[in-house]
Structure formats: C-alpha cells, structure tokens
Wavefront OBJ file of the C-alpha trace (Angstrom):
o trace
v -36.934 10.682 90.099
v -40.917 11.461 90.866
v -44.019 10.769 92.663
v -47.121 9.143 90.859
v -50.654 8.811 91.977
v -51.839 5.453 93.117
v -54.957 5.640 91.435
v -54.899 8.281 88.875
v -51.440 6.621 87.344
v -50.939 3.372 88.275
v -54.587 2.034 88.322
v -55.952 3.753 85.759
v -53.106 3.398 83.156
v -52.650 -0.195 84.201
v -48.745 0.720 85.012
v -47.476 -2.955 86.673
v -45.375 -1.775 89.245
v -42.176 -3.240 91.456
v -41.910 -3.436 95.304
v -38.714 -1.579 96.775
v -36.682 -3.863 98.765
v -37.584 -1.447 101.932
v -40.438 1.131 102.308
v -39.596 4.779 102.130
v -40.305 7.231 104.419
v -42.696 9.575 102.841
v -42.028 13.429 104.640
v -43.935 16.647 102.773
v -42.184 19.738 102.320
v -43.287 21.022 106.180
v -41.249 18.029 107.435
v -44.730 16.074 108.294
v -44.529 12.351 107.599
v -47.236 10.813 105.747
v -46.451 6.985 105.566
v -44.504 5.416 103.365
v -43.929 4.187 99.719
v -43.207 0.357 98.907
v -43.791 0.444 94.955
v -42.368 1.816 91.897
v -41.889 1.633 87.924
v -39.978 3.690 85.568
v -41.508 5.173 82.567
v -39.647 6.594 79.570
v -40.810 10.258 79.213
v -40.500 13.005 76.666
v -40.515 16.850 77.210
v -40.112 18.470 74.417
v -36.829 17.345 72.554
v -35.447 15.794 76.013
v -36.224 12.040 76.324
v -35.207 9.935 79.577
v -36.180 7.031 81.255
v -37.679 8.188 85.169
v -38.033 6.267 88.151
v -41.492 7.036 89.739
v -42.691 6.476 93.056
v -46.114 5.566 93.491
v -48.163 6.953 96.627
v -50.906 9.246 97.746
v -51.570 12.921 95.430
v -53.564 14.999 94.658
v -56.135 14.262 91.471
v -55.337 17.357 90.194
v -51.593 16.832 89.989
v -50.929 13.304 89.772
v -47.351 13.220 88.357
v -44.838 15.071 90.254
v -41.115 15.408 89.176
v -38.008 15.584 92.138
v -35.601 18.038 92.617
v -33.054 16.119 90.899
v -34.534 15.794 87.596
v -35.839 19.738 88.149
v -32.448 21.202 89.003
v -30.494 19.512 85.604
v -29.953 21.929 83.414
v -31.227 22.368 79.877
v -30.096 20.133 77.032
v -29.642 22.282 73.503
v -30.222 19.715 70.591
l 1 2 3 4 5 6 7 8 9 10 11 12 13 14 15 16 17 18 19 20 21 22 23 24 25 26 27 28 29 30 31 32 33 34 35 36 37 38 39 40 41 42 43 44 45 46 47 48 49 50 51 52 53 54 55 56 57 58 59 60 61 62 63 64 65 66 67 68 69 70 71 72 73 74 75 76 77 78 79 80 81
C-alpha cells in the first residue's frame, strides 16, 4: 500500500483511477486529520529485482515527494533472488 500525488501522479501520468466504496480518513503522523481519500489505482512496480503489484492512494503531497510507500510494504523483509 501507498500514497500518490493528485497532480504530480495521477494527472500528469494520465493514471485512470477507481473510487473506494467509502472515503478514508486521511490522519498525518501527529494524529491531525487532513480530509479524506475517495480514489485509487494499483500500479505494478519494480525495485530492483523485487516486482509487485501496489495499491496507491491518491491525495494531497508534497511535489517533492509525490509517491509515498506504507508501513506494510516498508516493514516486509528482503527477498534474495
């Protein structure tokens, strides 16, 4: 699971996105809501030999980091080929 950028990934890529069935909550890491995310896509992604499909959520980031992976994907442990 991740975050994505409303407009520096989904608008400029073109990425055609799906509505959730009920908005999320959107809370930052001080425990401050900020809205709430109703859209989402998955995207197959490679890092280095490791190659999964993620689900992204699309909302409000920064332009300077516009992809942003969760703690679940973060905590797995590395795959040896």
């Amino acid at each position: 699971m991740g975050f994505a950028d409303n407009e520096t990934v989904k608008q400029k890529y073109h990425i055609k996105t799906k509505q959730l069935l009920r908005p999320r909550a959107v809370k930052l890491a001080d425990g401050t809501a900020m809205g709430s995310i109703t859209e989402y896509f998955t995207l197959q992604t490679t890092i280095g030999q490791h190659t999964e499909t993620i689900l992204f959520f699309v909302t409000r980031l920064s332009r300077s980091t516009p992809l942003i992976l969760g703690m679940p994907w973060l905590k797995k442990p590395p795959t040896v080929p």
